[in-house]
VEXVEX-419018 format. One line per 5 residues: number of its first residue (from 1); their letters; for each residue y, z, x of N, C-alpha, C, O. Coordinates in pm, 1 decimal. Atoms other than C-alpha are relative to their C-alpha. Layout:
<pts>
NUM = A = Y/Z/X/Y/Z/X/Y/Z/X/Y/Z/X; ...
</pts>
This chain:
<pts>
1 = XXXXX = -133.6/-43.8/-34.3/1563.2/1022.8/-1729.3/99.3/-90.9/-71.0/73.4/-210.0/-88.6; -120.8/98.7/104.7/1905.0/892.9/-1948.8/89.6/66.3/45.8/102.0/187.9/60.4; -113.6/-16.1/-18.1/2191.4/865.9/-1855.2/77.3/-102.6/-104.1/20.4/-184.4/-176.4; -66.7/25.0/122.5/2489.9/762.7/-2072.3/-9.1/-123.7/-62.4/-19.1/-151.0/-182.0; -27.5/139.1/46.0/2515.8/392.1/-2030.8/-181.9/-32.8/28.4/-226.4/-112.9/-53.8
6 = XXXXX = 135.2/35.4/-4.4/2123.7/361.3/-1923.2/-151.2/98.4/11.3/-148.9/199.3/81.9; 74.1/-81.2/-37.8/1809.3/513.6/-1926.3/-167.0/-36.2/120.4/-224.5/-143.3/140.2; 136.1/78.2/-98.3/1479.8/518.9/-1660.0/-124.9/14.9/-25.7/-173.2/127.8/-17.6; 143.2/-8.6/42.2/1135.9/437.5/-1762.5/-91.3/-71.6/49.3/-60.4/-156.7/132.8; 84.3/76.7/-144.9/807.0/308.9/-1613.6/25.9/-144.6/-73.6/59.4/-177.5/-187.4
11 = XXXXX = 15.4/156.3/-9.1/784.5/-64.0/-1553.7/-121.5/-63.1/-151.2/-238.2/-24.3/-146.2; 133.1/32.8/88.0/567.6/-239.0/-1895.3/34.2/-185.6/131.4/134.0/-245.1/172.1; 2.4/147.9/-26.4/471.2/-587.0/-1725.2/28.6/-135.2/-73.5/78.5/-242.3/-38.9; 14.6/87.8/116.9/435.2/-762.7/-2025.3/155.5/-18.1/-52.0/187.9/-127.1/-99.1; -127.2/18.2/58.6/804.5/-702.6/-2128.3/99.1/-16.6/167.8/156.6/-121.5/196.7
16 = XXXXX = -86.8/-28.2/-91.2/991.2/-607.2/-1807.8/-17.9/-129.0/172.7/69.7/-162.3/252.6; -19.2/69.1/-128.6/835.1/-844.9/-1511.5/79.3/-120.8/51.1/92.1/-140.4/171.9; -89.5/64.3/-48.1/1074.4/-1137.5/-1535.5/136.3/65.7/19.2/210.2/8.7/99.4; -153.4/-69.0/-33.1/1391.3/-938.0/-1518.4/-38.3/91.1/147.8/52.9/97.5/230.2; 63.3/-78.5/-121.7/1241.0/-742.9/-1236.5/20.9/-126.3/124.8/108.5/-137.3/210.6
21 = XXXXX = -7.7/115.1/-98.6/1161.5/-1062.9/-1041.4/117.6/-107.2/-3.6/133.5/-204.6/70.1; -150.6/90.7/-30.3/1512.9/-1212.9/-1127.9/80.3/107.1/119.8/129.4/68.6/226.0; -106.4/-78.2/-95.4/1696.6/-899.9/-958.9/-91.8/2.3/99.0/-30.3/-33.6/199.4; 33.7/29.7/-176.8/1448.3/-903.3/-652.0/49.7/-127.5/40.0/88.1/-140.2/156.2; -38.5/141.2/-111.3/1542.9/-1293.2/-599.8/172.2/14.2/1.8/226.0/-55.4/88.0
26 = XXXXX = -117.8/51.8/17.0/1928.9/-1244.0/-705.2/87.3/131.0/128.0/188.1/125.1/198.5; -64.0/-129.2/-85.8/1978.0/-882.0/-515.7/-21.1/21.5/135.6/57.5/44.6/227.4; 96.8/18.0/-155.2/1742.4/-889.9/-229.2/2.4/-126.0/95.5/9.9/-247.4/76.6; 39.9/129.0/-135.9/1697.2/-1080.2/89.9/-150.9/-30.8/11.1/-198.6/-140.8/39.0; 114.4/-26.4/20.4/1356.4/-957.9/51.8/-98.2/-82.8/-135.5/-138.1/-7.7/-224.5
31 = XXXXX = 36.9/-1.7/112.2/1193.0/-1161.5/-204.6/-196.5/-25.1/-40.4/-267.0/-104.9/21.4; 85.9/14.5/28.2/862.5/-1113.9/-383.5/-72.2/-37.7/-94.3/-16.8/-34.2/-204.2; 55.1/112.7/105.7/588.8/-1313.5/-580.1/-10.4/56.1/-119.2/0.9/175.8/-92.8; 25.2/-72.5/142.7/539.1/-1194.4/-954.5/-115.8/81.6/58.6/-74.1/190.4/98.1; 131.8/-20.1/-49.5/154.4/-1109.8/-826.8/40.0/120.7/58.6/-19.0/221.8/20.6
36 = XXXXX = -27.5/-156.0/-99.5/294.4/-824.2/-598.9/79.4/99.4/-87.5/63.4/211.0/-38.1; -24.7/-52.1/121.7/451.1/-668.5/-881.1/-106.4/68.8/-63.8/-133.6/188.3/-52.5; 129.7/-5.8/100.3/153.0/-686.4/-1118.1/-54.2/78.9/60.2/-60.3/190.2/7.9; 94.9/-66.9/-49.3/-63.1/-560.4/-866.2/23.1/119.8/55.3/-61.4/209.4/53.9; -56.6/-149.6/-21.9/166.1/-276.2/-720.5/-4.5/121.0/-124.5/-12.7/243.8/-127.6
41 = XXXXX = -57.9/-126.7/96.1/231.2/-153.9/-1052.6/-202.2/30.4/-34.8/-250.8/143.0/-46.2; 126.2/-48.4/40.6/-163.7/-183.6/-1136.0/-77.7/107.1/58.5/-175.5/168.1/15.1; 62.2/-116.7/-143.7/-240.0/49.6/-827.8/43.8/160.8/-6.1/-11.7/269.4/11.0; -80.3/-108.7/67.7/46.8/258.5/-944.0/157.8/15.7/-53.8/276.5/16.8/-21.0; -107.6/5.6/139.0/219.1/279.3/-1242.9/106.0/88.3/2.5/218.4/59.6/-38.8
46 = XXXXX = -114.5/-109.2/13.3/396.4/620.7/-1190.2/116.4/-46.0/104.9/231.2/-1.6/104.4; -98.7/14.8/-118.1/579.5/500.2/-912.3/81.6/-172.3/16.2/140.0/-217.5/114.6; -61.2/105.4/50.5/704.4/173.6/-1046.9/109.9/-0.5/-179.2/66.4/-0.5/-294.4; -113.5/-71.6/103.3/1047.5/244.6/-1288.3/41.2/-117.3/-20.0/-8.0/-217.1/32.6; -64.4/93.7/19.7/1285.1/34.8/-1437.0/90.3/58.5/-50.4/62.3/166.1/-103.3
51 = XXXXX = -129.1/-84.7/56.0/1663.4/125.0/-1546.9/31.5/-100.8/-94.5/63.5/-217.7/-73.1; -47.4/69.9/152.5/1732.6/-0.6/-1874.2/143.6/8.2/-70.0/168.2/118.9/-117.7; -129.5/-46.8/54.3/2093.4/-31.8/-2011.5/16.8/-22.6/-143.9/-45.6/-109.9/-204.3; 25.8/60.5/135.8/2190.2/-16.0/-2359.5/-15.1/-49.6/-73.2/-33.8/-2.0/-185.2; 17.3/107.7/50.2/2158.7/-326.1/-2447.1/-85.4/-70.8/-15.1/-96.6/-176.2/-77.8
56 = XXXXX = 148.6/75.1/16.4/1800.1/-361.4/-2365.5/-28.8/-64.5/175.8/-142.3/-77.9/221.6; -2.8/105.3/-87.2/1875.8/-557.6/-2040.4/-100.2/131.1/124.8/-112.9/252.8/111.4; 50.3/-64.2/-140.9/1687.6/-427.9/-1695.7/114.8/-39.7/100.9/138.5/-153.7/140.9; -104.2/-1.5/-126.4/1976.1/-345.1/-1433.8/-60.1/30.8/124.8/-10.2/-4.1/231.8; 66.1/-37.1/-156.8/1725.3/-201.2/-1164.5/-98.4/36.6/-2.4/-133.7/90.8/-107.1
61 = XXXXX = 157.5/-65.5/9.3/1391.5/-106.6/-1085.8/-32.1/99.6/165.0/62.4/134.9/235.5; 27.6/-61.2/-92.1/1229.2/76.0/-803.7/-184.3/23.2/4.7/-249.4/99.4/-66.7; 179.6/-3.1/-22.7/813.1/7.8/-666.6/-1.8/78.9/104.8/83.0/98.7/191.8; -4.0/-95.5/-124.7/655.3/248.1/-462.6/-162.5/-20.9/-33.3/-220.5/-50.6/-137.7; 181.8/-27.0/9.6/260.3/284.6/-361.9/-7.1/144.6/20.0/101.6/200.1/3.6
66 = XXXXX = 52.8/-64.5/-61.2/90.4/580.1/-246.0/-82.5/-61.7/50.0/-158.0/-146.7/3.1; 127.8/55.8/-110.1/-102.3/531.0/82.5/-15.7/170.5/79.3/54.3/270.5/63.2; 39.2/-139.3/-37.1/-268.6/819.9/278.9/-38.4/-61.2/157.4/-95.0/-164.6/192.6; 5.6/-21.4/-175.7/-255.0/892.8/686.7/-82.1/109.0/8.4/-75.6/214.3/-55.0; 70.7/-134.6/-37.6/-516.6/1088.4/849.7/66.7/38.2/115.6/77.1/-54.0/196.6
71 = XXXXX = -11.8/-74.7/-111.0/-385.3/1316.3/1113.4/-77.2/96.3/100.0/-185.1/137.6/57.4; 113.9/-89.4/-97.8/-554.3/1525.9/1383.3/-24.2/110.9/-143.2/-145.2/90.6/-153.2; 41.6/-127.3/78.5/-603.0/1820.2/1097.6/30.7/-3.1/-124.6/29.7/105.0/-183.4; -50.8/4.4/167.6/-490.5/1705.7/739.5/15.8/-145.1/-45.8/27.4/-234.4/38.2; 17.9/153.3/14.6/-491.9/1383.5/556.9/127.0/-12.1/-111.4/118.3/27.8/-227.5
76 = XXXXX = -127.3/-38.9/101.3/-95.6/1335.2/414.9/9.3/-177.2/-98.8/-4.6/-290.8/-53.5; -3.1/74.3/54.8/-53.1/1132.8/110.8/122.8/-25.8/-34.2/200.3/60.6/-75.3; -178.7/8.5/-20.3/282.5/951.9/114.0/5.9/-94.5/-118.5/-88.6/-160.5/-161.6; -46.0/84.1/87.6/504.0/777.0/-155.9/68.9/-100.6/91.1/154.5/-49.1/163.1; -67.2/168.9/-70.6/630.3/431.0/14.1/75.9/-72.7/-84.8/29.6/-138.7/-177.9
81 = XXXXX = -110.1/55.5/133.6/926.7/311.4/-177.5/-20.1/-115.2/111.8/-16.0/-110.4/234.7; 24.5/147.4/-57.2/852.8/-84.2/-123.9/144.6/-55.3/11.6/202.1/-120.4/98.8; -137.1/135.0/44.7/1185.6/-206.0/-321.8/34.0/93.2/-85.9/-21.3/176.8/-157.4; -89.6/-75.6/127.2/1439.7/-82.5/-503.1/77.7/-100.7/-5.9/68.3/-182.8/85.4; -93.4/51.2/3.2/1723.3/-260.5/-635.7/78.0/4.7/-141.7/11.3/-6.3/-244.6
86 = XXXXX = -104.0/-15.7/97.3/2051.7/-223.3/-881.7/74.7/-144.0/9.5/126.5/-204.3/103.5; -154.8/80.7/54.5/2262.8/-479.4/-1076.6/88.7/15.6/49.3/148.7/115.1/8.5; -142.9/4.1/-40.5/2576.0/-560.1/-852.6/99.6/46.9/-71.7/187.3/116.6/-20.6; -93.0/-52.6/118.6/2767.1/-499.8/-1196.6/-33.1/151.3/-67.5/33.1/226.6/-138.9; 78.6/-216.7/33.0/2546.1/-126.3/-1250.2/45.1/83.9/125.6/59.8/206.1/121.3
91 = XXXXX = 15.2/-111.2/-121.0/2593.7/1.8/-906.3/119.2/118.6/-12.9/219.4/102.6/-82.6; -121.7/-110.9/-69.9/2813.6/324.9/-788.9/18.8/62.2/-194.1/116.8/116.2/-245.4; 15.2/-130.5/101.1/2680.9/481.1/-1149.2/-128.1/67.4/-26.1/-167.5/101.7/-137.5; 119.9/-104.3/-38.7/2364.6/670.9/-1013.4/-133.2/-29.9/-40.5/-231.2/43.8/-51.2; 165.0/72.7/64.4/2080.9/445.5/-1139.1/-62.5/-29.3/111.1/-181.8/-56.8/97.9
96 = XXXXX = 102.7/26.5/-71.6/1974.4/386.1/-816.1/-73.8/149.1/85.8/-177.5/163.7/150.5; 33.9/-135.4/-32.9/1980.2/764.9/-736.7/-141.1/51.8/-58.1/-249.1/79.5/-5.8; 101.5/13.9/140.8/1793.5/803.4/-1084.2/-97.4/-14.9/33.7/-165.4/77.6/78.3; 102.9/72.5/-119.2/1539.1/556.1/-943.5/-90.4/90.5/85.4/-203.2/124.7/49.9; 50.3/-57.1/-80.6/1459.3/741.1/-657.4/-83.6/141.7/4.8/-184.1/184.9/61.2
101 = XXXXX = 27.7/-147.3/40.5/1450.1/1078.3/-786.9/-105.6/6.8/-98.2/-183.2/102.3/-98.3; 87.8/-18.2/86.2/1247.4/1003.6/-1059.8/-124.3/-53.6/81.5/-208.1/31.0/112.5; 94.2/-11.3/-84.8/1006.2/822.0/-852.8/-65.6/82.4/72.4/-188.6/85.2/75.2; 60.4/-66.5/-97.6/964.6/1056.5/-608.1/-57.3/129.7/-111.7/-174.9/165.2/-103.9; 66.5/-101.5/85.9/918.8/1340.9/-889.7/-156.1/-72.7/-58.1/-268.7/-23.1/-56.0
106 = XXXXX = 160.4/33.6/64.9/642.9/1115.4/-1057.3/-121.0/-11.2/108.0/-237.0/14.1/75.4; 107.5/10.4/-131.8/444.2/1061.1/-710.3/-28.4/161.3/-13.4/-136.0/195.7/-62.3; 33.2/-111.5/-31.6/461.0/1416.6/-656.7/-30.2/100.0/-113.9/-58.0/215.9/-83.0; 81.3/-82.5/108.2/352.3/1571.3/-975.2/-117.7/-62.2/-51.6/-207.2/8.4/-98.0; 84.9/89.9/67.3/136.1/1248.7/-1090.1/-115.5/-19.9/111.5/-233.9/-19.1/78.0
111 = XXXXX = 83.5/56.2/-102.7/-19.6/1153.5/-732.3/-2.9/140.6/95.7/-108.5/151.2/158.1; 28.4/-100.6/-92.3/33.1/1489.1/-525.0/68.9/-77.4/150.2/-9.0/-96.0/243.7; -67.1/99.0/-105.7/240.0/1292.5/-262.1/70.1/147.6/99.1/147.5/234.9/59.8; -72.9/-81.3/-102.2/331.2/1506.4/50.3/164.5/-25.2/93.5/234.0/60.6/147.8; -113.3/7.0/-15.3/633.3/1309.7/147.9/34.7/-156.5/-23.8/-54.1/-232.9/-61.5
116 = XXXXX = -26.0/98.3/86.2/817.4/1013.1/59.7/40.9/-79.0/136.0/67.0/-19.5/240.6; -56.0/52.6/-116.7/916.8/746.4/299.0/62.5/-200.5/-59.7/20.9/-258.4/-160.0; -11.1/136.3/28.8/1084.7/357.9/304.1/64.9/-70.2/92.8/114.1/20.2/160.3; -101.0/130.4/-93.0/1277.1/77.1/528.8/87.8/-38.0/-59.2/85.3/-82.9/-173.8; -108.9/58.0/67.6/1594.8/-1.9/496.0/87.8/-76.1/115.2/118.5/-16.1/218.2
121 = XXXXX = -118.1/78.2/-80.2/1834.0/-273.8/671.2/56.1/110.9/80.8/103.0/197.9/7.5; -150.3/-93.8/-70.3/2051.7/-41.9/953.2/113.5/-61.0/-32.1/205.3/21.1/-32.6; -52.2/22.7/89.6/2260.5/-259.1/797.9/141.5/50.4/-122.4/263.7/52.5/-137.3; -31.5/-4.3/176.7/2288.3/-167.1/429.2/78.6/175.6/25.4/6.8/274.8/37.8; -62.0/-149.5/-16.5/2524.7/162.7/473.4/31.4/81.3/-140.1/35.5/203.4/-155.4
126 = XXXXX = -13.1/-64.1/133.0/2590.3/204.3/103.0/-161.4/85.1/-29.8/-156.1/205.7/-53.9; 126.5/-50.2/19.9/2169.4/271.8/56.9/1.3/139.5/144.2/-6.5/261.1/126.8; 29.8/-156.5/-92.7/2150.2/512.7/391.4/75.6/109.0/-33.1/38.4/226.2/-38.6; -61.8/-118.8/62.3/2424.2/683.0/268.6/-44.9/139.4/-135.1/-40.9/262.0/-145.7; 59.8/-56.3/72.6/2269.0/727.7/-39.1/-139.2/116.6/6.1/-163.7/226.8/-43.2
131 = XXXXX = 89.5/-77.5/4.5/1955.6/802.8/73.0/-37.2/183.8/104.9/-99.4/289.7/95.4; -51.1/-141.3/-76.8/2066.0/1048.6/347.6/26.0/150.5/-141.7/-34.6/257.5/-134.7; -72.3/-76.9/96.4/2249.6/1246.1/14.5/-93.1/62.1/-88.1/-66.7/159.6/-158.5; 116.7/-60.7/120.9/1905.5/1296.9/-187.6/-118.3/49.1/124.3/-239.1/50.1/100.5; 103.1/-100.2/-92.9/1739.1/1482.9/154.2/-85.9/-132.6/118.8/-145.9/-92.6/218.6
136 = XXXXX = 75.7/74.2/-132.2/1584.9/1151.4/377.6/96.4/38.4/83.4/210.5/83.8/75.1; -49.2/-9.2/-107.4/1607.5/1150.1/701.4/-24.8/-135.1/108.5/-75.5/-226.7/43.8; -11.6/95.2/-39.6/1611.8/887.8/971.5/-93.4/2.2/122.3/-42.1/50.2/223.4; 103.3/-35.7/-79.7/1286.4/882.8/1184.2/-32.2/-90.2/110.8/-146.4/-93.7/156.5; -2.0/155.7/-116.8/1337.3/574.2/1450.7/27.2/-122.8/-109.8/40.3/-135.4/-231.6
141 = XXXXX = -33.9/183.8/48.4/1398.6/192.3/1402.3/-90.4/-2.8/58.7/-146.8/51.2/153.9; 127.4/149.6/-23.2/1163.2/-94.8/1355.1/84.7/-95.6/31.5/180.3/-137.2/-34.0; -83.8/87.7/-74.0/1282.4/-320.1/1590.9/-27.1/-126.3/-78.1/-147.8/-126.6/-102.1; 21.3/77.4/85.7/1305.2/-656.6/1364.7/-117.0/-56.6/-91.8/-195.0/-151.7/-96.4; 118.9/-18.3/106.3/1111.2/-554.3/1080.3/13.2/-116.5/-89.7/-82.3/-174.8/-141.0
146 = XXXXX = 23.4/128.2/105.8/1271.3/-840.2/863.5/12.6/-140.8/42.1/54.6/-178.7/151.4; -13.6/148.2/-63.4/1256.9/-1202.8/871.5/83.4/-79.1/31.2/65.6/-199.3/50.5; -156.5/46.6/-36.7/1608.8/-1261.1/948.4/-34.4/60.7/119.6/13.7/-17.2/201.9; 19.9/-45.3/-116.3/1496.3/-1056.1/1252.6/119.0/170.6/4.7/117.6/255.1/94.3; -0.6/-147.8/-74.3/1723.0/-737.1/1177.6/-93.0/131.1/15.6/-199.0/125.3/-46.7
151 = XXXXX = 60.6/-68.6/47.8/1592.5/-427.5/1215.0/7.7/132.6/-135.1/78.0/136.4/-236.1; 36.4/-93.2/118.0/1485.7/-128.1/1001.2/21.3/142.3/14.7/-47.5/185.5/107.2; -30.4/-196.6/-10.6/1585.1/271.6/987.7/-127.7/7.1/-88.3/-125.7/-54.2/-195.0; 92.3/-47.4/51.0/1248.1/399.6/885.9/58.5/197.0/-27.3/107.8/283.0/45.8; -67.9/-119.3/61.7/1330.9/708.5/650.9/-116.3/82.3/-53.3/-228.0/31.1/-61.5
156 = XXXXX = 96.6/-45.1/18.2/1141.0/964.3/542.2/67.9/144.4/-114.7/187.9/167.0/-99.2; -2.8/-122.3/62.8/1155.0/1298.0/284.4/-123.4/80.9/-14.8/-216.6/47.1/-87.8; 94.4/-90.7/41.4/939.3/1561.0/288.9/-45.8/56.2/-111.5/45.3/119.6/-164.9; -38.5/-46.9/126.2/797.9/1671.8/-28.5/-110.5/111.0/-25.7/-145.8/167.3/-129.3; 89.8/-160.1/46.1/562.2/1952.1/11.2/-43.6/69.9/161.4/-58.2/-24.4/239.2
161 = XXXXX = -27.7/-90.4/-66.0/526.5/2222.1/295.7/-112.0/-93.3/121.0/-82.0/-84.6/240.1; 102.1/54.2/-103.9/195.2/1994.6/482.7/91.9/-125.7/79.7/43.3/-182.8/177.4; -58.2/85.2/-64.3/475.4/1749.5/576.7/69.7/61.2/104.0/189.9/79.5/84.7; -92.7/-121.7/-111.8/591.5/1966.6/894.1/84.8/-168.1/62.9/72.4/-276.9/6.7; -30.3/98.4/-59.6/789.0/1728.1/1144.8/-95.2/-71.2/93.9/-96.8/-192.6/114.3
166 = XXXXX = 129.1/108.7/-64.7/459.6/1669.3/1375.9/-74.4/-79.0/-69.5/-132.7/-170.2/-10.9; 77.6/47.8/79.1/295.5/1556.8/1110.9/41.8/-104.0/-25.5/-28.6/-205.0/-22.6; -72.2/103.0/65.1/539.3/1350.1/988.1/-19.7/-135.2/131.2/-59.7/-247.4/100.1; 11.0/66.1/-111.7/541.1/1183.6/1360.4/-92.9/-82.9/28.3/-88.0/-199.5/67.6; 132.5/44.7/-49.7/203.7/1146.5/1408.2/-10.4/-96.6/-126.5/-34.2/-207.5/-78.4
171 = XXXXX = 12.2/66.2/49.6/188.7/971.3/1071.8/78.4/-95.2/-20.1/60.9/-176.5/-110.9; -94.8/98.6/34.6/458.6/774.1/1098.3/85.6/-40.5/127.0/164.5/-133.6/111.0; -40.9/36.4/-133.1/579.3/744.7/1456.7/-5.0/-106.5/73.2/91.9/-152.8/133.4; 29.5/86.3/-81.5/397.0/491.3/1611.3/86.0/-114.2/-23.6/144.2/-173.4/67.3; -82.6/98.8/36.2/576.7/233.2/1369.3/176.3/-41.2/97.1/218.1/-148.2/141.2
176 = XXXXX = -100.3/-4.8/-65.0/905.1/314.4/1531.7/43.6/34.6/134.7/-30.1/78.6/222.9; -83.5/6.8/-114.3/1167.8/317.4/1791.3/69.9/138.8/-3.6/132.6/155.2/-108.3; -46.4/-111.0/79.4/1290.1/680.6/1803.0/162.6/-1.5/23.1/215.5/-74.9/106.6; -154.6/4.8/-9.4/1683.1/768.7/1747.1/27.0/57.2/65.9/-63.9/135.2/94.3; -18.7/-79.2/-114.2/1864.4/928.0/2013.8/50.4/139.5/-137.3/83.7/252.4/-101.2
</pts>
């Protein structure tokens, strides 16, 4: 995907993992070791991006796994966006939209992913907003999911017809606190 000032392509390690692991320590509260990187993207590549601006530089990336829930009658394979994050000086010009969208397209044509899901600060209102706007939805709080102790809006998108809402529940319920 390209857009004017940047375009989005998968993660290479070899070129891209220190700029990656500068904006998780400079953007995030969340921060993670090089190793979790490496090994996310080795598990899966389609679902690990990077937004590139013209200049070469990495403004944002976005990791995601696939993991799979068995349910009483079907076994749903979900995309888990781990981390995302945009350049303070990139944001509010759709790279983190980008991001998302392309991710979730590569899970679900590359991996067969039934719905997409991630944690986010209740918090962070610029990201729920966002992610509300590209179809998640808001499936309970994790009562202090992070290590600052707030908690978490566990989100979710459906991305193919086996993700009904019981389903979604049963695979993803227990984690949370539900919303009124």
């Amino acid at each position: 995907m390209e857009g004017s000032e940047y375009r989005i392509r998968r993660f290479d390690p070899s070129e891209d993992l220190s700029s990656v692991v500068r904006l998780n320590r400079v953007f995030l509260p969340e921060n993670y070791p090089s190793y979790f990187f490496v090994e996310n993207h080795r598990r899966c590549p389609e679902g690990f991006l990077v937004a590139e601006a013209a200049d070469g530089s990495i403004v944002g990336y976005i990791m995601c796994r696939v993991e799979t829930k068995f349910t009483d009658d079907i076994t749903l394979r979900m995309g888990h966006v781990l981390s995302v994050a945009v350049d303070r000086a990139h944001r509010r010009r759709g790279i983190g939209r980008g991001l998302m969208l392309e991710a979730e397209r590569n899970l679900v044509e590359e991996r067969g992913v039934d719905l997409m899901y991630l944690e986010v600060r209740v918090s962070n209102t610029p990201a729920i907003s966002l992610y509300k706007k590209i179809g998640y939805e808001i499936l309970g709080v994790i009562p202090m999911y992070y290590a600052d102790g707030e908690d978490a809006y566990l989100m979710y998108k459906p991305t193919s017809r086996a993700a009904t809402p019981d389903r979604i529940r049963r695979a993803l319920g227990s984690r949370v606190r539900q919303v009124n």
